[in-house]
C-alpha positions as CSV (number, residue, x, y, z in Angstrom):
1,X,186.8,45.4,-14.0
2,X,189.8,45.3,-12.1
3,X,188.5,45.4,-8.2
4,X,190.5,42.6,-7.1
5,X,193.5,44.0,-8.6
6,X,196.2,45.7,-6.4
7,X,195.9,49.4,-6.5
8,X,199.7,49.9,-8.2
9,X,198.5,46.9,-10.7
10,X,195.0,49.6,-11.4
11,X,197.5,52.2,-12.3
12,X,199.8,50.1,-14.5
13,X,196.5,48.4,-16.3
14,X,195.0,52.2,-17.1
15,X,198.5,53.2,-18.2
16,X,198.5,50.3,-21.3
17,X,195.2,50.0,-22.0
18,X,194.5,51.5,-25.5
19,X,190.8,51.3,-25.8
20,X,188.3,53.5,-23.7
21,X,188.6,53.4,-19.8
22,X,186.5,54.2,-17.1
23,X,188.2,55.0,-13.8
24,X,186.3,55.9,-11.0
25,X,187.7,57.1,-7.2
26,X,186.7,59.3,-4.0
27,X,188.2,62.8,-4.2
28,X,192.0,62.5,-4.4
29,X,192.1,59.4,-5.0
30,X,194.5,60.3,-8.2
31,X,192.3,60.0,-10.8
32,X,193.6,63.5,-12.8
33,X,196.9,62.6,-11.9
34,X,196.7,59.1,-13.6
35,X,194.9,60.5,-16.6
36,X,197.9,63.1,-17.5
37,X,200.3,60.2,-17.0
38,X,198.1,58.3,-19.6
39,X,198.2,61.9,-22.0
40,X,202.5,61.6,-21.6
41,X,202.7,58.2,-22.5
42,X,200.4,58.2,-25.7
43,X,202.5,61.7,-26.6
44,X,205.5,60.3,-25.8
45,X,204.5,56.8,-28.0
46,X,204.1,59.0,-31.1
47,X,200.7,58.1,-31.6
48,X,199.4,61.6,-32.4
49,X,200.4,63.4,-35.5
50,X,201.8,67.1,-35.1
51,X,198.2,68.4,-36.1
52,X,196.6,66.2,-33.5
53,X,195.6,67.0,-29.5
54,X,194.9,64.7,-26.7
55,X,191.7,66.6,-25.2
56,X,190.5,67.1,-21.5
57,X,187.3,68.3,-20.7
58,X,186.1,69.3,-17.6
59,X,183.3,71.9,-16.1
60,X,184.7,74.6,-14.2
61,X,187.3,77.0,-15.5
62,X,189.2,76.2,-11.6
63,X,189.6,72.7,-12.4
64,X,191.0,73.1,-15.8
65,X,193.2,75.8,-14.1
66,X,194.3,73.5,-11.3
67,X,194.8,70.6,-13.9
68,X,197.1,72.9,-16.1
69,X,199.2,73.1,-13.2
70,X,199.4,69.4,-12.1
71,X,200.4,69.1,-16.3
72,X,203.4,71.0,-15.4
73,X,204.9,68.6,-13.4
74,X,203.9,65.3,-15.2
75,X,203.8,65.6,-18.7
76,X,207.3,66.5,-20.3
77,X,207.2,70.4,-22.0
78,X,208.4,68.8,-25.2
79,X,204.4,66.9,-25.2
80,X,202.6,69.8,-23.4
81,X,201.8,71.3,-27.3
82,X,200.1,68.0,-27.7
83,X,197.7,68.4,-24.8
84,X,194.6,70.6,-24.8
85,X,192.8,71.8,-21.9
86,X,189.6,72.9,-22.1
87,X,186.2,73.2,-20.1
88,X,182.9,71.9,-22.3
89,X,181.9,75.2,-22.5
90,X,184.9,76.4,-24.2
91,X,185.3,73.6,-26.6
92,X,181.5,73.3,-27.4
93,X,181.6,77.3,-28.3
94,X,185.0,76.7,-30.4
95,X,183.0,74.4,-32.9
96,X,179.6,76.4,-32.8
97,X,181.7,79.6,-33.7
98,X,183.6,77.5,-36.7
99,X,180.6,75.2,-37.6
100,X,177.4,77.0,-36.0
101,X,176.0,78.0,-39.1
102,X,175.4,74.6,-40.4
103,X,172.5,74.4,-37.4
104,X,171.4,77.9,-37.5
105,X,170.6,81.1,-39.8
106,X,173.2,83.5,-38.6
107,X,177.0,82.8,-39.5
108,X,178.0,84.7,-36.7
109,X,177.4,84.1,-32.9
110,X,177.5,85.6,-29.5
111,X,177.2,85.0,-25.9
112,X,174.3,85.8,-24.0
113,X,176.2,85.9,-20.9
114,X,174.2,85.1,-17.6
115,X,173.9,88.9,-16.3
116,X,172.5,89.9,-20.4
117,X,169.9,86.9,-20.2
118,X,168.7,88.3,-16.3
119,X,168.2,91.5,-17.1
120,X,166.3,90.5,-20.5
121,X,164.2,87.6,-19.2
122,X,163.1,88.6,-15.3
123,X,159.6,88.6,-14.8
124,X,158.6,86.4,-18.4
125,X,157.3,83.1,-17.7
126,X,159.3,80.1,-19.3
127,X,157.4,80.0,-22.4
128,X,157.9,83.5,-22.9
129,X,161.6,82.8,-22.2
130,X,161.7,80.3,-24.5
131,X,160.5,82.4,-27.1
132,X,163.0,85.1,-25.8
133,X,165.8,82.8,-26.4
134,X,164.5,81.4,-29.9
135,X,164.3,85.5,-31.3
136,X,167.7,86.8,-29.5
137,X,169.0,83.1,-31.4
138,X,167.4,83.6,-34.9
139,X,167.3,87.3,-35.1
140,X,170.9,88.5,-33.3
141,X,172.9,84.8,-33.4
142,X,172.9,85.1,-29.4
143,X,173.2,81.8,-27.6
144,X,173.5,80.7,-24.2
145,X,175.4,78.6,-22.2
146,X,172.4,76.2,-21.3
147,X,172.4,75.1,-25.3
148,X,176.0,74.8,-26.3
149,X,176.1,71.3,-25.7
150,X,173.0,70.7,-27.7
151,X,174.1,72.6,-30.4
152,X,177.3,71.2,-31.0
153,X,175.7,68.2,-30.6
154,X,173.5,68.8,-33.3
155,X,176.7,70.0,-35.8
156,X,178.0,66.4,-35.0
157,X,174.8,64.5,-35.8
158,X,174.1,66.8,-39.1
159,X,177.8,67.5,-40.2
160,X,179.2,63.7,-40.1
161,X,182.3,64.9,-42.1
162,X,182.2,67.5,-39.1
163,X,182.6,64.7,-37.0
164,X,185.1,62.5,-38.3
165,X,187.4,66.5,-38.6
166,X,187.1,66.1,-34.8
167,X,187.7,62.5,-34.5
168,X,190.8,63.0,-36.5
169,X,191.8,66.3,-34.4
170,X,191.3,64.3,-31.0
171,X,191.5,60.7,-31.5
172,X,191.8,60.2,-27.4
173,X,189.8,62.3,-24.9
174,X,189.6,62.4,-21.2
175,X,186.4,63.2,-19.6
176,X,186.8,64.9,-16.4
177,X,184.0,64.9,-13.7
178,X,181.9,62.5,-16.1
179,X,178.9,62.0,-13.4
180,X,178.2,65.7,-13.8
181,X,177.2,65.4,-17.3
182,X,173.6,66.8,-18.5
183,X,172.0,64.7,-21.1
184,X,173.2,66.8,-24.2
185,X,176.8,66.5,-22.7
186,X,176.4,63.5,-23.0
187,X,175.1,63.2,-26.5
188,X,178.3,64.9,-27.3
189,X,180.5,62.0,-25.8
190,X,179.0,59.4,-27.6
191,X,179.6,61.3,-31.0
192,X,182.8,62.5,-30.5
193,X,183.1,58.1,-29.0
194,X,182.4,57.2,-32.3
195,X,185.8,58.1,-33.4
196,X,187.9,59.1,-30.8
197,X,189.2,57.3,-27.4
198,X,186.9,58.1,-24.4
199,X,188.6,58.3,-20.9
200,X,185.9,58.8,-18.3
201,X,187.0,59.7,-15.3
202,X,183.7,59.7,-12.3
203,X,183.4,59.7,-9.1
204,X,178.9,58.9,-8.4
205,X,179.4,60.3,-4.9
206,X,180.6,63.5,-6.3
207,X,177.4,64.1,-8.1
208,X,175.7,67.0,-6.9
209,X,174.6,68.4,-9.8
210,X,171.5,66.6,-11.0
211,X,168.9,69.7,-11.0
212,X,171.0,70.6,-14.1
213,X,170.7,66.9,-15.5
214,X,172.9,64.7,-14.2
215,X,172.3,61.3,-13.4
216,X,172.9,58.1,-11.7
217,X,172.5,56.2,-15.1
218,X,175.2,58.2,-16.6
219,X,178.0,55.4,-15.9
220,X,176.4,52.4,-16.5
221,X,175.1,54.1,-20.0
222,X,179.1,55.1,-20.1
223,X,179.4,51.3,-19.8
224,X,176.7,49.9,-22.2
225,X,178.1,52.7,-25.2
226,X,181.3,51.7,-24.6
227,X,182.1,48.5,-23.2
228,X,185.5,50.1,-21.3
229,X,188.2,48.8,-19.1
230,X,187.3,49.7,-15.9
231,X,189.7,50.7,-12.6
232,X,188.3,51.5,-9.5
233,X,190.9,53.4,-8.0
234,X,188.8,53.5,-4.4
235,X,189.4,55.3,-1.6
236,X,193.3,56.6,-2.0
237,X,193.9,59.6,-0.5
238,X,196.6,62.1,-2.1
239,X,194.7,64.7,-1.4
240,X,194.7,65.3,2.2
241,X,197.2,61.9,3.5
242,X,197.7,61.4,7.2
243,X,194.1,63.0,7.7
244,X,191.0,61.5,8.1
245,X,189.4,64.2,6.3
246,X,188.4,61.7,3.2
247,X,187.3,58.9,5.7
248,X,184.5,61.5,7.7
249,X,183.6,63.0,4.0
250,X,183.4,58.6,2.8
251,X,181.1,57.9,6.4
252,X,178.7,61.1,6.0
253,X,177.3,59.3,3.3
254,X,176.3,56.2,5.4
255,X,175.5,57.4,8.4
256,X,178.9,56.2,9.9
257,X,180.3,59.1,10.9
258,X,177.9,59.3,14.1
259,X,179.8,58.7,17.6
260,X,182.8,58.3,15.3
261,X,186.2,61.1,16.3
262,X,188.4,62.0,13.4
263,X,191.8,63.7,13.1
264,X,192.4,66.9,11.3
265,X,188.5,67.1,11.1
266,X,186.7,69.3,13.9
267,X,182.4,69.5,14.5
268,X,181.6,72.5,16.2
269,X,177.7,72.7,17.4
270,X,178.0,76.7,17.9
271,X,175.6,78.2,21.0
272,X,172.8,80.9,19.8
273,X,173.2,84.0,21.2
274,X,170.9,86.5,19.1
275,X,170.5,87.1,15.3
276,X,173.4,89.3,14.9
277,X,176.2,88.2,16.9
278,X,175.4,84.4,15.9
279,X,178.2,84.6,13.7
280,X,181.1,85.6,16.2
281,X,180.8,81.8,16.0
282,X,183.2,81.6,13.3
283,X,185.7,83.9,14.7
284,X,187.7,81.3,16.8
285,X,187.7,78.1,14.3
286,X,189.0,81.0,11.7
287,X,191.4,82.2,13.8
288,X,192.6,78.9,14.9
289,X,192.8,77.9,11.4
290,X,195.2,80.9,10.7
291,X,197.5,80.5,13.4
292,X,198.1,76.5,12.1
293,X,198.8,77.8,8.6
294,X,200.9,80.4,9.4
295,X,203.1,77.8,11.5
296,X,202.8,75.2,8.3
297,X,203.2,77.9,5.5
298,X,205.7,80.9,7.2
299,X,205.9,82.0,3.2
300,X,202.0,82.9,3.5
301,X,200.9,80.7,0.7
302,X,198.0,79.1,2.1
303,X,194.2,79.1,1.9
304,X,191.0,78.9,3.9
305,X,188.0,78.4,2.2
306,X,184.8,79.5,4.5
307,X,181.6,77.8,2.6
308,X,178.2,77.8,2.4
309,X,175.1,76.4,1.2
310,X,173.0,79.8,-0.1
311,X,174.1,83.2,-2.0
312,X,172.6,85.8,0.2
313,X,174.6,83.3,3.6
314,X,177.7,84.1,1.3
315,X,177.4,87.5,1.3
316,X,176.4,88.2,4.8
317,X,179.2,86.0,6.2
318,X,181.1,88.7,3.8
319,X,179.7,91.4,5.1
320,X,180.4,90.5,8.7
321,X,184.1,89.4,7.8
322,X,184.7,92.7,6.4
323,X,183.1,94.7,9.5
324,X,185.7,92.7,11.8
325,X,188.6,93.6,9.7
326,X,189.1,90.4,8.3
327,X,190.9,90.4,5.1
328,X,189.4,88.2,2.7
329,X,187.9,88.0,-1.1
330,X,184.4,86.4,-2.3
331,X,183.7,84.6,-5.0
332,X,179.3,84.9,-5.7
333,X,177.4,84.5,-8.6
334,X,178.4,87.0,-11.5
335,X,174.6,88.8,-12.1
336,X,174.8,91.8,-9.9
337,X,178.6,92.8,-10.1
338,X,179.0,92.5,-13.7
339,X,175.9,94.5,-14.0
340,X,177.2,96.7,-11.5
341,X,180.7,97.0,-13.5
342,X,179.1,97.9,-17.2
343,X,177.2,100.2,-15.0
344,X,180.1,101.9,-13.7
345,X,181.9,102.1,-17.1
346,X,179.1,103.4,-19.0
347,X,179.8,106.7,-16.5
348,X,183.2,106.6,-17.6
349,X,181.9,107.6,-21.1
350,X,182.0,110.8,-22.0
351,X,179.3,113.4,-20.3
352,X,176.4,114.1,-23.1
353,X,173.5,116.3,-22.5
354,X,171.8,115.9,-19.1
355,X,168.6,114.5,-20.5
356,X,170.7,111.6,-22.3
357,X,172.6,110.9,-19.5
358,X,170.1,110.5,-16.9
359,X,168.2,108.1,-19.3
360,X,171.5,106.1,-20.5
361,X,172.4,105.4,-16.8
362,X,168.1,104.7,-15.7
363,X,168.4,101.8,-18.1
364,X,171.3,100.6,-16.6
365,X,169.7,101.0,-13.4
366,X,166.9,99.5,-15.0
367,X,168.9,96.5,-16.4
368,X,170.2,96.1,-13.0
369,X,167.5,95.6,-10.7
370,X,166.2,92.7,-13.5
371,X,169.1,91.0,-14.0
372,X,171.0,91.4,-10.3
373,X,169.5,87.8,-9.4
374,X,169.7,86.0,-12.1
375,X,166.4,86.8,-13.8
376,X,164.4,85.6,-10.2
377,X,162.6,89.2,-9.3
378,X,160.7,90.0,-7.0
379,X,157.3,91.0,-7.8
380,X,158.0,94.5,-5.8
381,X,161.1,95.0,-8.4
382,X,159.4,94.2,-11.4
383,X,156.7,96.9,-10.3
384,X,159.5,99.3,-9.3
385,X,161.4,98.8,-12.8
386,X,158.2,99.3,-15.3
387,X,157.3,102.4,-13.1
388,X,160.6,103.8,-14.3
389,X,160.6,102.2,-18.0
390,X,157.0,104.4,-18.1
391,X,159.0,107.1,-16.9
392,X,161.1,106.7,-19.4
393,X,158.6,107.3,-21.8
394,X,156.3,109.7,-20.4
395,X,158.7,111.4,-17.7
396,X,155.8,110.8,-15.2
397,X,156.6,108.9,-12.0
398,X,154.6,108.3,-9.1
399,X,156.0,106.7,-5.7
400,X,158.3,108.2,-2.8
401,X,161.1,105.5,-3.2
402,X,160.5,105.6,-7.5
403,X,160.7,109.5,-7.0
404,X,163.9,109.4,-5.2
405,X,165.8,107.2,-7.2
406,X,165.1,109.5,-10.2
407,X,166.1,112.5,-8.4
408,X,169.4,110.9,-7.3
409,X,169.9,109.3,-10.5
410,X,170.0,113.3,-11.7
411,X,172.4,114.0,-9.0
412,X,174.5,111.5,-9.8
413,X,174.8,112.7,-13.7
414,X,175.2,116.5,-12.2
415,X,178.3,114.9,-10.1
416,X,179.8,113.0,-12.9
417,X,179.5,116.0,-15.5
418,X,181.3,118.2,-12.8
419,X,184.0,115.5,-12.7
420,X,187.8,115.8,-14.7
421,X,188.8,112.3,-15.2
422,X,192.5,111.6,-14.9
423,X,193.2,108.7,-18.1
424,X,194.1,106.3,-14.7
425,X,191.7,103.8,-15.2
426,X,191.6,102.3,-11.8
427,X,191.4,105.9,-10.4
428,X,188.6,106.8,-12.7
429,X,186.9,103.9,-11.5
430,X,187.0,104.4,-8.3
431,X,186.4,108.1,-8.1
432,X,183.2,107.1,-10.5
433,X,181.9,104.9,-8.2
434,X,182.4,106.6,-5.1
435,X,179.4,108.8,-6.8
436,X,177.2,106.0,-4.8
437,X,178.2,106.7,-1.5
438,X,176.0,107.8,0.7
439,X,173.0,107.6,-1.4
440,X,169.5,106.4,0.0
441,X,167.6,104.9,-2.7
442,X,168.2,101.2,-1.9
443,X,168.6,99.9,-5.8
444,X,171.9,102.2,-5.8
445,X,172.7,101.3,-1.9
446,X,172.7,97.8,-3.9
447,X,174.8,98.4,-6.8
448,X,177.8,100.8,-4.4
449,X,177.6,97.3,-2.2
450,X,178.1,94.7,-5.6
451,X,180.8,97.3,-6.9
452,X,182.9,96.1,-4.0
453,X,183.3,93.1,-5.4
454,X,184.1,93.6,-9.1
455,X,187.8,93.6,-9.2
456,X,188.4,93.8,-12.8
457,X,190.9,96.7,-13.3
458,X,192.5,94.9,-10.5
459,X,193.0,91.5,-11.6
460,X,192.2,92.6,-15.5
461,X,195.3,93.9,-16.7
462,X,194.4,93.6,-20.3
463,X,190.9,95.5,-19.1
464,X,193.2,98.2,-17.8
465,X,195.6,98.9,-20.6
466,X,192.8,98.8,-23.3
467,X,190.8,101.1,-21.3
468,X,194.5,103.1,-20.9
469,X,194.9,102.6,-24.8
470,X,191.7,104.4,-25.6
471,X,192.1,107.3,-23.4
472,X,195.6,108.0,-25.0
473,X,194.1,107.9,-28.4
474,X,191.3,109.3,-28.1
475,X,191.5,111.3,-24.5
476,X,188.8,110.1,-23.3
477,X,187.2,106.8,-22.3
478,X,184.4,106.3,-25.8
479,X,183.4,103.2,-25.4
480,X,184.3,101.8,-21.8
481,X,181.0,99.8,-21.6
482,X,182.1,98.5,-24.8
483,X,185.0,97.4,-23.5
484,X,184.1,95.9,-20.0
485,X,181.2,93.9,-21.8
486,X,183.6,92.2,-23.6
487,X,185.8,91.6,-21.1
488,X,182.9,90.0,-19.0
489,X,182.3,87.6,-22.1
490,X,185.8,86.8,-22.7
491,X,186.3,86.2,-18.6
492,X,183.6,83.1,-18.7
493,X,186.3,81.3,-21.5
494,X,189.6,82.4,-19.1
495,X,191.7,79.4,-18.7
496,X,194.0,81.8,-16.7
497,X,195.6,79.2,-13.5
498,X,194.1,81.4,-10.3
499,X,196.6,81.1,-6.8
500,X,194.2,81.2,-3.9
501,X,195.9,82.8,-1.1
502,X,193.9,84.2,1.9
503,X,190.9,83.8,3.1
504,X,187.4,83.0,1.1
505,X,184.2,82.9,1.1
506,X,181.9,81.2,-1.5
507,X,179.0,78.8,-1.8
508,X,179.7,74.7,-1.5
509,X,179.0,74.6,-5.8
510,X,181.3,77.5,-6.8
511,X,184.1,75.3,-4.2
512,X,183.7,72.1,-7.0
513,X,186.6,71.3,-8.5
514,X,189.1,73.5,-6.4
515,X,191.2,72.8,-2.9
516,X,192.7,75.0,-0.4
517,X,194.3,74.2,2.9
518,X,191.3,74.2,4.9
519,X,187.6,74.5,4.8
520,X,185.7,76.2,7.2
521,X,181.5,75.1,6.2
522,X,179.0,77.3,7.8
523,X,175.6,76.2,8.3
524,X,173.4,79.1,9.2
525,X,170.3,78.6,11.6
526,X,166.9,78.0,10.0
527,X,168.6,77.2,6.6
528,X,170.2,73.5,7.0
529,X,172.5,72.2,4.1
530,X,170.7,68.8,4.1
531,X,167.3,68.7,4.8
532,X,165.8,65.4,6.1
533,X,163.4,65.0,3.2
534,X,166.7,64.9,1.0
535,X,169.5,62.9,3.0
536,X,171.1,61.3,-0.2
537,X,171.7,64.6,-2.3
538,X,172.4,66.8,0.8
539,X,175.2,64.5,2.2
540,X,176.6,64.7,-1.6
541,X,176.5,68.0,-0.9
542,X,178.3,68.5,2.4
543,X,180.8,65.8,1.7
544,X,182.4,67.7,-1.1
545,X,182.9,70.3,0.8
546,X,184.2,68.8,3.7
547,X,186.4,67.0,1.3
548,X,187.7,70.5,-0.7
549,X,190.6,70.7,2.1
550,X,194.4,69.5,2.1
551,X,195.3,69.6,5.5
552,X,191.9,70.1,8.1
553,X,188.1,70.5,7.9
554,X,185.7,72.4,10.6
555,X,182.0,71.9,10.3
556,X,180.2,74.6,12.0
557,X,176.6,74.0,12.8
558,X,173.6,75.3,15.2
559,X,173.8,73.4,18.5
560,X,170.0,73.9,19.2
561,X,169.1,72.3,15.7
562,X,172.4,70.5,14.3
563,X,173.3,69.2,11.3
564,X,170.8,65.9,10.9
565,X,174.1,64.0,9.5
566,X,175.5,64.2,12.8
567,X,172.9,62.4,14.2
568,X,171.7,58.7,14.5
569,X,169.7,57.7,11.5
570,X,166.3,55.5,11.7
C-alpha cells in the first residue's frame, strides 16, 4: 500500500511495478489515464510480441468509447496496434463464438438480444424462463448477455490449453470499473490471473450496481487472489478542477454536505405548482446552463446531461422537452424502440396477400406489447396479447379496444399496399411510419411514440446503404427485418467513439461511465432517488451523477419533500 506516499510518487510506483496492481480513486481522480500510461510503457519496453495485446476491459460500450479517445493522446500510434479495447461483453462473446462449443451442443451461437428475450419470456415465471433460456440455448445456440461471463468462464476452467492461448494472447490486462464485477466476472479475472498481469482499477463508492452482483468483498478478494501493489490515488480531481463538484459528490456520502455551499454546484428545492406544470421547474437551471456553455464553448461543442432515477421520469421529461421546443436526444432502455424499428422494417418488405400481411405485422404487434418493457407485462397486456394470438388462430376476437386494433391493424396493411416506395431508405422509413399517425388503438399510439426515438438510418450509415444495396439489386427492400435485426445485434458490440453534443436526457445508470459539461438531476415528486430505508446505495447513486459533470452540477428536487441527503442525518 502506498497511502503515505506523495500522489506524483503513486503514479511513478504504478508506472514500474511489473506484478498486478490495484489502484483505486474518486471519479477523475486519473485512474484511466494512469492505466494507458502503464499500456505505452510496457509497449514501448518490448515486452509484448507482435501477436500479443495489452487488454482493457470495461462495462459500457461509452466508457470504452471515451477511453479510445483518451488512448489517442497518450499512447504513441506506433503502440496503439498493441492495445485492445474492449467491453466484457464483447471479449467474453469473441471466445464463446471461437471456443463455445467445447461447453455446449451447438457449434454455432447467437445473441438473444434484450428486446428477443422480452418479447419471448413476458408473462413466464422464472423457472419457466429458465427453461426458456436452457431450450432457445440447447436447441437454437441462442445465449444471453446475463451468461456470457459464466460461459467463458466455464471454456477457461474446462479448456486449460484454452487458457494458457489467452494467457499468451494477453499476458497484462487492465480491469476497468473492477467494483462493478458480478460473481462470474469475476471468476473470469482469476483465470485469465493465472497467467496474465491483472491491473484493477476500482473506485467502492462507485458501486452502484450490486442488484446485478456486485459486491463490497470484491477488492479485498481482488487482494487475497492476488496479493497486488496497491495505490490509492484519492481524491484528485482532473475531471472537473477548480470546482467543488467532486468534494459535494465525496460529502453526500457522509452526510457532510448539509449546511455546507459549494462552487460550480447549485441545489434547487423547486415549488409545486400542479402535476403538469411541475416541470417548468427545469426550464430556468436548463436555460441558465445553456447561456454559460455557449459563453465557454462559442464552437457549440458542449453537453448537458438532464438525469433521472426511473425510465417512464426519462421519458416524460422527454416528452415535455420536446413540447417546449427544446432540442434534445434521449438515450432509454432498447426494448420498445428496437421492437418498434424491426416493426417498421418488416412494412418495408414487400406487400403479400392481405391475409399474410395483417398476420405478419399482428405478431409484430404481438411481439411488441411483450417485449416493449423488458419482459415486465402487465397482467392487462398479457390478456390483451393472447386475445389476439387466439385471433390468430381462430380469427375470433372479442373486446372494443382488441377489436380496434385489428381493424386498424387492416388499415394500416390497406395503406401500405397502396404505397410506391422510393429505394430512399430514410424516406421509406419515414413515410412507413407515418402510417401510425393518428391512430387510436393505444398499443400503436405506443409504438408511433418509441419510433421517434430509433434513429438508425440516421446515425446507421451501414444500415442505410445495405438497405440501399438491396433495393438496387433487387428493387425492392426483401429482407429489411432481416437486416435491421442484425444491425440491432451488431449495435450492442459497437465500439464506435459517440460526441455528445446537445442536450440529453437519460437515467443516472445509462450516464455510468460517460461526462458531459454539466448535469442537470431531476428528482420527480413522490419518486425520491434515495429513499431513507436505503441511504448507503442511494447516495452511491446520486453521487455519480452529480459527479458525471466537467464544469457544474444542479440538483433539482421537490421543496415540499426534498432530497433526504440534503438534510441533517440522526
Amino acid at each position: 500500500m502506498m497511502d503515505g506516499q506523495p500522489i506524483e510518487e503513486k503514479r511513478r510506483t504504478i508506472l514500474e511495478t511489473e506484478g498486478h496492481l490495484l489502484v483505486e480513486g474518486g471519479p477523475g481522480s486519473g485512474k484511466t489515464t494512469i492505466a494507458l500510461k502503464k499500456a505505452e510503457r510496457i509497449a514501448a519496453s518490448g515486452a509484448l510480441r507482435q501477436n500479443q495485446r495489452l487488454l482493457f476491459l470495461s462495462f459500457a460500450r461509452a466508457t470504452i468509447a471515451r477511453v479510445m479517445e483518451t488512448a489517442t493522446g497518450i499512447v504513441s500510434a506506433d503502440h496503439r496496434g498493441f492495445l485492445e479495447i474492449n467491453t466484457y461483453h464483447g471479449f467474453c462473446w469473441k471466445l464463446i463464438q471461437a471456443h463455445g462449443y467445447l461447453v455446449a451442443p451447438t457449434k454455432t451461437f447467437k445473441l438473444i438480444t434484450p428486446p428477443y428475450w422480452g418479447a419471448r419470456s413476458a408473462g413466464l415465471s422464472v423457472a419457466e424462463q429458465a427453461a426458456l433460456k436452457d431450450t432457445l440455448f440447447r436447441e437454437e445456440g441462442r445465449i444471453g448477455f446475463d451468461v456470457f461471463a459464466e460461459m467463458a468462464s466455464s471454456i477457461l476452467e474446462q479448456a486449460p490449453p484454452i487458457a494458457r492461448i489467452m494467457a499468451g494472447a494477453y499476458p497484462y490486462i487492465i480491469v476497468d470499473e473492477f467494483q462493478d464485477t458480478d460473481p462470474f466476472e469475476w471468476r473470469l479475472i482469476q483465470l485469465l490471473g493465472a497467467g496474465s498481469t491483472i491491473m484493477a482499477l476500482a473506485d467502492l463508492d462507485q458501486r452502484i450496481y450490486e442488484f446485478r452482483g456486485a459486491s463490497m468483498r470484491r477488492i479485498p478478494e481482488f487482494i487475497e487472489a492476488f496479493h497486488p501493489v496497491r495505490a490509492d490515488l484519492g481524491r484528485e480531481n482532473h475531471r472537473s478542477p477548480g470546482t467543488d463538484i467532486a468534494n459535494f459528490g465525496d460529502d453526500l456520502l457522509t452526510g457532510a454536505n448539509v449546511g455546507k455551499a459549494y462552487t460550480h454546484v447549485n441545489v434547487i428545492r423547486y415549488p409545486f405548482y400542479k402535476a403538469e406544470q411541475i416541470r417548468l421547474n427545469l426550464l430556468r437551471p436548463l436555460a441558465e446552463g445553456i447561456r454559460r456553455l455557449r459563453r465557454a464553448k462559442p464552437d457549440g461543442n458542449w453537453s448537458i446531461a438532464i438525469l433521472v432515477k426511473r425510465k417512464v421520469d426519462t421519458l416524460n421529461i422527454a416528452s415535455f422537452l420536446a413540447g417546449k421546443g427544446v432540442e434534445h436526444e434521449v438515450l432509454i432502455d432498447p426494448e420498445g424502440p428496437a421492437l418498434t424499428a424491426v416493426l417498421i422494417a418488416s412494412l418495408l418488405q414487400p406487400v403479400q396477400t392481405p391475409a399474410s400481411d395483417v398476420r405478419r405485422l399482428l405478431i409484430r404487434v404481438i411481439d411488441y406489447i411483450r417485449g416493449k418493457k423488458g419482459g415486465n407485462i402487465s397482467g392487462a397486456d398479457l390478456d390483451f396479447v393472447r386475445a389476439l394470438e387466439v385471433y390468430l388462430d381462430t380469427g375470433k376476437i372479442r373486446g372494443k379496444n382488441r377489436i380496434l386494433l385489428v381493424n386498424e391493424i387492416q388499415g394500416l396493411v390497406q395503406q401500405r399496399a397502396g404505397m410506391t416506395l422510393s429505394g430512399n431508405p430514410v424516406a421509406d422509413w419515414l413515410s412507413v411510419r407515418n402510417l401510425f399517425e393518428g391512430l387510436k388503438s393505444l398499443p400503436l399510439q405506443n409504438i408511433l411514440e418509441d419510433a421517434r426515438y430509433v434513429k438508425l438510418l440516421h446515425k446507421g450509415a451501414i444500415l442505410s446503404a445495405r438497405l440501399a444495396e438491396m433495393w438496387r439489386s433487387e428493387g425492392c427492400y426483401s429482407t429489411a427485418a432481416e437486416a435491421v435485426d442484425d444491425a440491432l445485434t451488431q449495435e450492442h458490440f459497437s465500439m464506435a467513439h459517440r460526441s455528445y453534443r446537445g442536450i440529453y436526457v437519460m437515467n443516472i445508470h445509462k450516464a455510468k461511465g460517460k461526462e458531459f459539461d454539466e448535469v442537470i438531476v431531476w428528482e420527480e415528486l413522490y419518486h425520491p432517488i434515495v429513499w431513507p430505508t436505503d441511504l448507503a446505495q442511494g447516495a452511491l447513486v446520486l453521487r455519480v451523477a452529480i459527479t458525471r459533470a466537467k464544469s457544474f452540477s444542479t440538483f433539482l428536487t421537490p421543496a415540499a419533500d426534498p432530497c433526504v441527503l440534503l438534510l441533517p442525518r440522526a
